[in-house]
N, CA, C and O of each residue as an XYZ file, in Angstrom:
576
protein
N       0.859     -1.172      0.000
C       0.000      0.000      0.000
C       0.902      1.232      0.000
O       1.979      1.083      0.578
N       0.620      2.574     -0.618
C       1.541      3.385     -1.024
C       1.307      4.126      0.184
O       0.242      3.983      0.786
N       2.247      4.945      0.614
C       2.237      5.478      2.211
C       0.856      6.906      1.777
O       0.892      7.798      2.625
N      -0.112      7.123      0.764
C      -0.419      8.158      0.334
C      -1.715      7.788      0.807
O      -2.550      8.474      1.398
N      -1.760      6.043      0.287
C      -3.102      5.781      0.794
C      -3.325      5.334      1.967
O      -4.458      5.326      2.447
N      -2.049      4.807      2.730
C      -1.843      4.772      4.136
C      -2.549      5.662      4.606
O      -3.717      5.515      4.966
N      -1.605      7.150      4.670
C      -2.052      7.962      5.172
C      -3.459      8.368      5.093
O      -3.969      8.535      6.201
N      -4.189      8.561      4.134
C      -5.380      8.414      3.929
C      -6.479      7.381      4.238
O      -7.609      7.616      3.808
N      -6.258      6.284      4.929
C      -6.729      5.525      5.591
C      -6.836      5.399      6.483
O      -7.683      4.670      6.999
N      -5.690      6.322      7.264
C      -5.273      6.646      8.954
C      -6.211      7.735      8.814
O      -6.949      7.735      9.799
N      -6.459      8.542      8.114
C      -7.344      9.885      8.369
C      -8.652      9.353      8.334
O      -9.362      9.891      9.184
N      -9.134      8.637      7.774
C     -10.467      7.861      7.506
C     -11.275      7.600      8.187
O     -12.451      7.953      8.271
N     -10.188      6.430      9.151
C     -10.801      5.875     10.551
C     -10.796      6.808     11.388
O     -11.777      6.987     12.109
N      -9.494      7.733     11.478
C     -10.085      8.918     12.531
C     -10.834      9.725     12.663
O     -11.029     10.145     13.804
N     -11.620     10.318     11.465
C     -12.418     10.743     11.184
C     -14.033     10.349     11.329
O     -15.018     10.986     11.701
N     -13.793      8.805     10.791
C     -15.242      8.263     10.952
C     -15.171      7.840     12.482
O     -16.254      7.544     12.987
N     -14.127      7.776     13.227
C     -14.224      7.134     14.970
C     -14.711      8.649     14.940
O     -15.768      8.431     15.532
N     -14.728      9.406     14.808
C     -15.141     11.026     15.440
C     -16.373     11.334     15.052
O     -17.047     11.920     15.898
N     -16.845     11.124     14.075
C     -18.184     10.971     13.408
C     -19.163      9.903     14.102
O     -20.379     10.034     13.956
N     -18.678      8.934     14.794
C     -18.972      7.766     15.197
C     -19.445      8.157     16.464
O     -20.563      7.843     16.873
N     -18.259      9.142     17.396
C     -18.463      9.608     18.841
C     -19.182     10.572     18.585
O     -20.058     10.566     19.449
N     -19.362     11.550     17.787
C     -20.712     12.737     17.392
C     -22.095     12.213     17.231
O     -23.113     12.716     17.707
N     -21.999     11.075     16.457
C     -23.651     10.333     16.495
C     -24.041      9.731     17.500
O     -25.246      9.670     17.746
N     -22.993      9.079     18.404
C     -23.971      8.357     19.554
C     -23.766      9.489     20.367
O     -24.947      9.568     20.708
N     -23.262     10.380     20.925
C     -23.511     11.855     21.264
C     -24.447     11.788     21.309
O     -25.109     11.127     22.109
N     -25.043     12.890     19.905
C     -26.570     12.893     19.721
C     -28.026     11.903     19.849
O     -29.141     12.381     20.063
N     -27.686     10.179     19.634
C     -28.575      9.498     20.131
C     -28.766      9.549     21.481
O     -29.883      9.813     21.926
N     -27.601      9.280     22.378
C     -27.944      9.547     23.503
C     -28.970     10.892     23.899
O     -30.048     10.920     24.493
N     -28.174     11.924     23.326
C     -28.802     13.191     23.738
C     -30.268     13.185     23.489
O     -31.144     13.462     24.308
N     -30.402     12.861     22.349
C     -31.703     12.957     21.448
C     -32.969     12.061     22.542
O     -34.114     12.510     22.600
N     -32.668     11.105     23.145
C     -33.100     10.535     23.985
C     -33.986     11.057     25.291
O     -35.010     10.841     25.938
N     -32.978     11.789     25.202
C     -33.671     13.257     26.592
C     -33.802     14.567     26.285
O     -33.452     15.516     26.987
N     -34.560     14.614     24.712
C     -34.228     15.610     24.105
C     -35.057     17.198     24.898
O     -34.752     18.391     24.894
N     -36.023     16.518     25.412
C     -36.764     17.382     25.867
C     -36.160     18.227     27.547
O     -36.256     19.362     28.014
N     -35.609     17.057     27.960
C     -34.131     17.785     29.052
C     -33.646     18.609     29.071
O     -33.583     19.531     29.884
N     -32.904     18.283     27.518
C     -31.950     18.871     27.005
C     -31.805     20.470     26.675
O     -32.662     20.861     25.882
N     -31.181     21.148     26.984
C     -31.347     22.874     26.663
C     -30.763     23.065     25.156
O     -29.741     22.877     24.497
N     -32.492     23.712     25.016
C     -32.512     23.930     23.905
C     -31.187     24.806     23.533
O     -31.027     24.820     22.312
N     -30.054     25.644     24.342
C     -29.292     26.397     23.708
C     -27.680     25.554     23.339
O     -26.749     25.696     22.546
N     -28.079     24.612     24.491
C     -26.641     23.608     24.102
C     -27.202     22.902     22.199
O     -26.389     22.944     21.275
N     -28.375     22.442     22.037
C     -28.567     22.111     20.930
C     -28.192     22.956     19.932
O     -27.305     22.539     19.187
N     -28.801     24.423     19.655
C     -28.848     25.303     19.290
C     -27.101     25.686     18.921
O     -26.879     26.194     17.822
N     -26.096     25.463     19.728
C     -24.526     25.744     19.830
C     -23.984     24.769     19.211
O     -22.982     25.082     18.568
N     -24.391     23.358     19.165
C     -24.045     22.466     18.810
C     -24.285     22.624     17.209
O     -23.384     22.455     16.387
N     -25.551     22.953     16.897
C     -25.862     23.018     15.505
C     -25.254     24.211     14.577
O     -25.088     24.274     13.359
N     -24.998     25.098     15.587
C     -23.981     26.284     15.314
C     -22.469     25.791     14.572
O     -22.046     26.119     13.464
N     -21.886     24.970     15.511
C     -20.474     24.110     15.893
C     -20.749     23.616     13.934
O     -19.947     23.867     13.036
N     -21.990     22.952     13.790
C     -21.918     22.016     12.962
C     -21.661     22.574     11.407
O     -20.872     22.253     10.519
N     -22.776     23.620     11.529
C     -22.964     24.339     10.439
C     -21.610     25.439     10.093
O     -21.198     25.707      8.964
N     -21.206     25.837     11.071
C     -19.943     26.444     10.690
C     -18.869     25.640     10.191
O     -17.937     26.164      9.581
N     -18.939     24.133     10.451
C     -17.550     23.080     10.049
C     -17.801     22.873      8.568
O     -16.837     22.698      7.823
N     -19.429     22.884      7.950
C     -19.708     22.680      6.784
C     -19.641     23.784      5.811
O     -19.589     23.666      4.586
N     -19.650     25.223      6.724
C     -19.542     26.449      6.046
C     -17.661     26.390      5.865
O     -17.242     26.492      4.712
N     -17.123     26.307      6.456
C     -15.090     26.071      6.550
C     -15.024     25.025      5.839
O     -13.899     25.094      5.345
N     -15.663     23.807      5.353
C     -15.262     23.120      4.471
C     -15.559     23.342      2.980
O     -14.662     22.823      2.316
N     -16.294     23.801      2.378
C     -17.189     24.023      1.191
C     -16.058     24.060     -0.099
O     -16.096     23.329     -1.088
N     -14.899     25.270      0.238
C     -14.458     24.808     -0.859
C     -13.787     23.522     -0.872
O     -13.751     22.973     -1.973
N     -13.293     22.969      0.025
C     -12.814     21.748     -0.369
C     -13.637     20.495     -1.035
O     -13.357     19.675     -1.909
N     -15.225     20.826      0.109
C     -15.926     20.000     -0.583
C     -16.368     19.954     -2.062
O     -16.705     18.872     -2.544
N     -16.380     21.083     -2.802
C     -16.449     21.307     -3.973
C     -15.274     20.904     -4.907
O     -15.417     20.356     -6.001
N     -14.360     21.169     -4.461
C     -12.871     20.794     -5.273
C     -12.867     19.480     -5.367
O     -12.349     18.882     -6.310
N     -13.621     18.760     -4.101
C     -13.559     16.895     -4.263
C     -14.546     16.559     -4.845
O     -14.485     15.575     -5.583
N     -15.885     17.354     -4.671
C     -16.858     17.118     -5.748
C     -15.736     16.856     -7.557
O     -15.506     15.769     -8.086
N     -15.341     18.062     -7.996
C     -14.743     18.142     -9.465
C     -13.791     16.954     -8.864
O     -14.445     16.051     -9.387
N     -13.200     16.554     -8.469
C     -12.222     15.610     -8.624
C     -12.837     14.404     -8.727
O     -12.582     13.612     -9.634
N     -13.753     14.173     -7.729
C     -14.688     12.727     -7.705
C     -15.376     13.034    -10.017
O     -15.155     12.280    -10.965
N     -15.933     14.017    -10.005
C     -16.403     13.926    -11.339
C     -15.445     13.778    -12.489
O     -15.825     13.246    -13.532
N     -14.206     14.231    -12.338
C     -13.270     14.203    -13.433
C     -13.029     12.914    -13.551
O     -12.964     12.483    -14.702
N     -12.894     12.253    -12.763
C     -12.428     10.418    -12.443
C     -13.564      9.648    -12.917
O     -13.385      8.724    -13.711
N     -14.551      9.912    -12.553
C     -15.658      9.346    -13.401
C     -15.627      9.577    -14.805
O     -15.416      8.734    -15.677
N     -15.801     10.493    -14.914
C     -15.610     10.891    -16.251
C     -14.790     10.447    -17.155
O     -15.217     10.287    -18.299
N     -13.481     10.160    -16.846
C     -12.237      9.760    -18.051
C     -12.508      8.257    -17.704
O     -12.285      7.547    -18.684
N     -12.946      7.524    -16.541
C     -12.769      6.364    -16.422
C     -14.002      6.205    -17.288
O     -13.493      5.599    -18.231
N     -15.457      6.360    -17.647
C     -16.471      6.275    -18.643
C     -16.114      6.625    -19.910
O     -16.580      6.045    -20.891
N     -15.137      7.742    -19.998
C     -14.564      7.605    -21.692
C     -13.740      6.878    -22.010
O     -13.551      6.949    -23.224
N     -13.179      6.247    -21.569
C     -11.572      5.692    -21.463
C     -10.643      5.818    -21.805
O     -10.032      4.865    -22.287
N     -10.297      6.604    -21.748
C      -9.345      7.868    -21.640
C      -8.010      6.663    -22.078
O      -7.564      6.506    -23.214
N      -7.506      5.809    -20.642
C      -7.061      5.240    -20.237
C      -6.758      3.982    -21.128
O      -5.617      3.524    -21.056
N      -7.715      3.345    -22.005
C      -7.596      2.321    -22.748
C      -7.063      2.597    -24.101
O      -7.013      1.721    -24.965
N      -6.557      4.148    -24.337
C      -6.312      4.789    -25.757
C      -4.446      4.509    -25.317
O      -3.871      4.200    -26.361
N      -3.829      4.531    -24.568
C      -2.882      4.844    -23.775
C      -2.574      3.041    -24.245
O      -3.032      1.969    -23.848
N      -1.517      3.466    -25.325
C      -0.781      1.490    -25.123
C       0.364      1.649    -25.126
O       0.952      2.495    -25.799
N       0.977      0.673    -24.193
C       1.974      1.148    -23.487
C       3.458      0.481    -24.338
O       3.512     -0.735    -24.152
N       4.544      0.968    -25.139
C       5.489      0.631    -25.948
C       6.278      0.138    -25.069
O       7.313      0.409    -25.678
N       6.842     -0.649    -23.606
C       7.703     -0.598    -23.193
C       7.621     -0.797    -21.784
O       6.762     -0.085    -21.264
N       8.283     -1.585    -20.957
C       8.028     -1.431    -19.526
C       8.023     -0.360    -18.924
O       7.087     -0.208    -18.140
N       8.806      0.512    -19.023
C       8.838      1.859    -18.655
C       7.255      2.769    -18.721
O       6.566      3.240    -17.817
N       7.083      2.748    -20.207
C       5.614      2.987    -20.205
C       4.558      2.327    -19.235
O       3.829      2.929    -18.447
N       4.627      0.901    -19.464
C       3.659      0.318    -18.506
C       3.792      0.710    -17.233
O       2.930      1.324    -16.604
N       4.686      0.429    -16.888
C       4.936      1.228    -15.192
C       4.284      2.663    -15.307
O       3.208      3.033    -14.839
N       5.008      3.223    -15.887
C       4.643      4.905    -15.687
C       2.942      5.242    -15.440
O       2.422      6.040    -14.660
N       2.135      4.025    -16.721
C       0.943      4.492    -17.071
C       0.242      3.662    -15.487
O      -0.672      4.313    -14.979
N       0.528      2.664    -14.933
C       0.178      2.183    -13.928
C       0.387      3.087    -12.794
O      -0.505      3.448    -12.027
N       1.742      3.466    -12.729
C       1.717      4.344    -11.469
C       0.392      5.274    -11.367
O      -0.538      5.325    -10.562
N       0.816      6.183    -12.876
C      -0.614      7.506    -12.856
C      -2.209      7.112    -13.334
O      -3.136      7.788    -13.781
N      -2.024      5.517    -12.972
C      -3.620      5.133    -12.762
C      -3.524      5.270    -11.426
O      -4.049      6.308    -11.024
N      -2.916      4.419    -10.387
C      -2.863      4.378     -9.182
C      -3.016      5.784     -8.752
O      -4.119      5.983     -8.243
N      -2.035      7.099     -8.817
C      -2.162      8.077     -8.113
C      -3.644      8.823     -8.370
O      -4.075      9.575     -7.496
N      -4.462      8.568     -9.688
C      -5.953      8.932    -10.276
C      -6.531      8.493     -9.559
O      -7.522      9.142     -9.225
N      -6.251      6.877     -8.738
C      -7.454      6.046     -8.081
C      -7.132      7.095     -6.840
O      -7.895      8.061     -6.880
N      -6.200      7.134     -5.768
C      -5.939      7.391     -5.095
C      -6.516      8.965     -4.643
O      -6.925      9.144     -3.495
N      -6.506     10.009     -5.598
C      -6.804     11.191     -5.665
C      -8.219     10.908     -5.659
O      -8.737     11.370     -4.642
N      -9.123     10.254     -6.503
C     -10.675      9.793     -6.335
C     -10.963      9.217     -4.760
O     -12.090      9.523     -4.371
N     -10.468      8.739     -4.158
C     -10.493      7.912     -3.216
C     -10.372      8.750     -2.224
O     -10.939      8.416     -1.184
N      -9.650     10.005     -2.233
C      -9.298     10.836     -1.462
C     -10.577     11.886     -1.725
O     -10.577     12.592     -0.716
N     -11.253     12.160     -2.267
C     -12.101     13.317     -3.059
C     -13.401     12.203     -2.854
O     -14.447     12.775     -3.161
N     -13.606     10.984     -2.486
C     -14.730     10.156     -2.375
C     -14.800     10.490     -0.616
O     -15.804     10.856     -0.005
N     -13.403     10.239     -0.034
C     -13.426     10.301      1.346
C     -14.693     11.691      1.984
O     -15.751     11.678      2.614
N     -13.804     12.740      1.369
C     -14.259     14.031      1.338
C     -15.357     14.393      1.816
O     -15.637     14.828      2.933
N     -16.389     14.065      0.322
C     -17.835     13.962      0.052
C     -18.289     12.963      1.225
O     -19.292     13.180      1.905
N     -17.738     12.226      1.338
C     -18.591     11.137      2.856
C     -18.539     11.622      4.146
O     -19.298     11.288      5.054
N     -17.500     12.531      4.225
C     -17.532     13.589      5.542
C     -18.549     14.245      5.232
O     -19.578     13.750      5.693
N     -18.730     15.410      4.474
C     -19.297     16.230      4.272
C     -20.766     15.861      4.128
O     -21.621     16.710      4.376
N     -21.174     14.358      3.650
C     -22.457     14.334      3.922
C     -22.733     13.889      5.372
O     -23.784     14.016      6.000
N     -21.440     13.279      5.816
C     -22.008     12.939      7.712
C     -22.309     14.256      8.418
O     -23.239     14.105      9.210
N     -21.728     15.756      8.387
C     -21.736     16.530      8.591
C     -22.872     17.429      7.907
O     -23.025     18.627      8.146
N     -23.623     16.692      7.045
C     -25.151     17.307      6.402
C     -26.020     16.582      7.368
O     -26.712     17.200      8.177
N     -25.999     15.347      7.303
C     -26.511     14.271      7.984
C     -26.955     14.463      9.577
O     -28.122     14.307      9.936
N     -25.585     14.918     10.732
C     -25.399     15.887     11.675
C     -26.313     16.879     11.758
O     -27.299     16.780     12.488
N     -26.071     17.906     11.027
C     -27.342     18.962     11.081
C     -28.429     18.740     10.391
O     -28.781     19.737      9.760
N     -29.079     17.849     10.267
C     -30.430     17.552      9.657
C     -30.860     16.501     10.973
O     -32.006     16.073     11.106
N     -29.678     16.155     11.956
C     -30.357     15.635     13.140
C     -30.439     16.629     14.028
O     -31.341     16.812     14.846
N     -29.294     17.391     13.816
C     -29.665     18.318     15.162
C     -30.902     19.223     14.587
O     -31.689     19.595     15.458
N     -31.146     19.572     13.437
C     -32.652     20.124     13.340
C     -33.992     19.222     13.553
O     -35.159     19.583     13.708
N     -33.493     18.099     13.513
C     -34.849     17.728     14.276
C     -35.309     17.487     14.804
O     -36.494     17.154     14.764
N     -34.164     17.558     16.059
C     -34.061     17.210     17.167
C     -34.462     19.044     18.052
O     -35.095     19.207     19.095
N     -34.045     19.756     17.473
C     -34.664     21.181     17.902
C     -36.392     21.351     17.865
O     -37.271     21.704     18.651
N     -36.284     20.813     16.273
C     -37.760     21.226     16.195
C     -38.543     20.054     16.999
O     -39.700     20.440     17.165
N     -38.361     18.863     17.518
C     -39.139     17.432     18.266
C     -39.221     18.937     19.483
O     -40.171     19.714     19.571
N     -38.112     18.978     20.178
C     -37.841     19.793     21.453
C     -38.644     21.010     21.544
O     -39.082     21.137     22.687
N     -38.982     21.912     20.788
C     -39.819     22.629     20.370
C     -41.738     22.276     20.236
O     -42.697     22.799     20.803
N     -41.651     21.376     19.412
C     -43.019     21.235     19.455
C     -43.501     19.851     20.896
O     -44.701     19.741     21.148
N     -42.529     18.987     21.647
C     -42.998     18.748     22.466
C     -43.282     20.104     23.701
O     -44.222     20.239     24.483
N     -42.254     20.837     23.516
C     -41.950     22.009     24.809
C     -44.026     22.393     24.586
O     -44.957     22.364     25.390
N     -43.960     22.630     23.469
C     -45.344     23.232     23.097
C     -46.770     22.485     23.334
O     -47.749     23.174     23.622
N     -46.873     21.186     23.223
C     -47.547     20.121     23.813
C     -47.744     20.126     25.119
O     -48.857     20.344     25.597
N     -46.538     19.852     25.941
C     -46.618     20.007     27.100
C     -47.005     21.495     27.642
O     -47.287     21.480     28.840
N     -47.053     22.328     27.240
C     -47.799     23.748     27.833
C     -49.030     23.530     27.072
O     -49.805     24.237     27.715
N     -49.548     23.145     26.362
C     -51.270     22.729     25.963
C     -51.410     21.864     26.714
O     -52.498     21.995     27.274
N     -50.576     20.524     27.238
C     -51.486     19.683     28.123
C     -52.058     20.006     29.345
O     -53.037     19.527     29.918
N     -50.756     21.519     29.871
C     -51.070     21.486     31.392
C     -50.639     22.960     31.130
O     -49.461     23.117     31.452
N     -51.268     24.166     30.613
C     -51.494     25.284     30.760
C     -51.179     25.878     32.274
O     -51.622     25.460     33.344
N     -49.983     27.340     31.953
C     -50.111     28.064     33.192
C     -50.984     28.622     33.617
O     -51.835     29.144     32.898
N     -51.003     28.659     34.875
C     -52.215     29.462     35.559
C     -52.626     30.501     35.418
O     -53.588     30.881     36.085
């Protein structure tokens, strides 16, 4: 394994173990949602939406990268490419590998970025549950 995708595999798992400790976070939380202050939610969803607002261009740059890779791999770019020579073959293998690798890296990306859509589409509904129970419970048992 090339130390590129190493490394990128070490970021992966750390990432998804962190994604992993953010969701059962929120299940737990979500659990006692009505407990829960509404402003810690509210900060949290803050936290969230700002990590997705600081990522955007990247997420976009891995968007075009995830599409360019699709793309030449559906034209085949790659199968026009015959290789005269070991040298060639190697060469053209390496810069398939570093193409997969760059996709793979730009696939990673996009899978953060939707756990982190994913994230705030729980913490919104977990505001609005908290909200319209808060509201239930003052119709069931009205102040005096």
């Amino acid at each position: 394994m090339s130390e590129r995708l190493s490394r990128l595999c070490d970021e992966l798992r750390i990432k998804l173990h962190g994604l992993d400790r953010r969701l059962e976070a929120l299940k737990s939380n979500g659990v006692s949602t009505f407990d829960h202050s509404q402003d810690a939610l509210e900060s949290q969803l803050d936290r969230v939406e700002q990590r997705i607002y600081d990522h955007r261009a990247a997420v976009e740059a891995a968007n075009a990268r995830a599409k360019t890779w699709v793309a030449e791999k559906k034209s085949g770019l790659h199968a026009i490419h015959v290789p005269r020579n070991d040298h060639d073959k190697i060469f053209l293998l390496e810069a398939e590998a570093d193409e997969a690798e760059t996709y793979a890296s730009a696939a990673f990306e996009l899978a953060a970025a939707a756990a982190d859509e994913a994230m705030l589409a729980v913490l919104q509904a977990l505001l609005a549950r908290n909200k319209a129970d808060q509201v239930a419970f003052l119709e069931a048992d009205p102040p005096n």
